[in-house]
N, C-alpha and C positions, 0 to 999 in steps of 0.2 A: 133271704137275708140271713137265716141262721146259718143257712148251708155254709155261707159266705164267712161266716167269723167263727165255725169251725175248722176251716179252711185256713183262716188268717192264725187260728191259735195253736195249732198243730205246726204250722212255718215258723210262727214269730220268733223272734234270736229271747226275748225274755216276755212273761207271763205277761196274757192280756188282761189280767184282774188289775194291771198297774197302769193301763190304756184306754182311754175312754176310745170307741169303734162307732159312736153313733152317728147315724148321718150329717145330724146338724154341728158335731163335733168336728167331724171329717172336714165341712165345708166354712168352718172357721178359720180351720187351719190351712186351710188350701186360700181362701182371702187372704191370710195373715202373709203367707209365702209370698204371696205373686207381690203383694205392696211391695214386700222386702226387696224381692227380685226388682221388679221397677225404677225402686228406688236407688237403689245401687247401679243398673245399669243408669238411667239419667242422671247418676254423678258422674261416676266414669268418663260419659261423654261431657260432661260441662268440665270435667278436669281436662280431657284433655283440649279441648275447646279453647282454656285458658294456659295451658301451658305452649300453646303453640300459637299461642296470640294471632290468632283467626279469626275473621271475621263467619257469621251464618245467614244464609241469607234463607227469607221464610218464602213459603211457597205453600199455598190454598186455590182451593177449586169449587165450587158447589158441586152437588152433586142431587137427582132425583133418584132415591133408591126406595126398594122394598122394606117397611117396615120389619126387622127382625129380631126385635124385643117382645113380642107376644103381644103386645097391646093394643097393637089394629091389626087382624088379619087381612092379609093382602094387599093393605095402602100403604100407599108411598109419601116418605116424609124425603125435607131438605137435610142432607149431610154433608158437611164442610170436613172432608181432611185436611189437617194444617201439617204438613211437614217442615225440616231445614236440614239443609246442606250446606256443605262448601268445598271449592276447591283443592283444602290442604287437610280434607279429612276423607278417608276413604267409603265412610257409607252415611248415607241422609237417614236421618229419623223420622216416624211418622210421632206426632206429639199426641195428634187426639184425631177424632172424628165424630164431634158433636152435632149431635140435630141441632135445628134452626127453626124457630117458629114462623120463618116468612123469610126468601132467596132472597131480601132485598139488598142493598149495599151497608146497610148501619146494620143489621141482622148478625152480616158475615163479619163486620169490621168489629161489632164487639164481641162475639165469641172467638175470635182469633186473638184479641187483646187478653179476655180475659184468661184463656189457655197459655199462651206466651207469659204473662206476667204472672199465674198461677204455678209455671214448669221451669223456668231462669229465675237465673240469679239477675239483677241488674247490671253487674258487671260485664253480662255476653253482648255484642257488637252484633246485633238484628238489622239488615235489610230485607225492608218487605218488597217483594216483588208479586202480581199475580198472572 
């Protein structure tokens, strides 16, 4: 790690006595970023979503995957990607890919509800299809 921010202080364009470098600094700010990013692209698309008075029609699938969060090694949890698309936009969104505590049909119908209604505005025109 020192080598590392001797490295970054000899490049940087202005002194790193005025930059915090610490890991858990770093990774504030890389959270901070991606919200922003996020957030900004899922406007974009709900702008243009409504200015082209479109409809989006949602689309989900269960799915049995490997757990990849670190928290069970090697078992398999339920994941629901919920995407939407439509015909008068050129690329479909993936919105989320939440676990599910059980494949069953209320399971998937409220974390799809609560992702949708958590990531729109009420104003977007949703068919749900599966």
């Amino acid at each position: 790690m020192r080598r590392a921010v001797h490295i970054l202080n000899a490049s940087a364009a202005t002194p790193l006595s005025n930059r915090s470098i610490s890991r858990s600094s770093v990774r504030r700010a890389r959270i901070h970023s991606r919200a922003i990013t996020a957030a900004t692209v899922r406007d974009s698309f709900i702008n243009e979503v409504q200015q082209k008075d479109t409809f989006l029609v949602l689309h989900w699938d269960g799915k049995l995957l490997q757990d990849c969060t670190g928290n069970r090694d090697g078992l398999k949890v339920d994941r629901l990607p919920i995407l939407v698309s439509s015909p008068d936009i050129e690329f479909e969104k993936l919105l989320a890919i939440p676990k599910l505590s059980s494949s069953t049909r209320a399971a998937m119908a409220n974390a799809t509800v609560r992702i949708v209604c958590g990531n729109w505005k009420k104003e977007t025109k949703l068919f749900p299809l599966t």
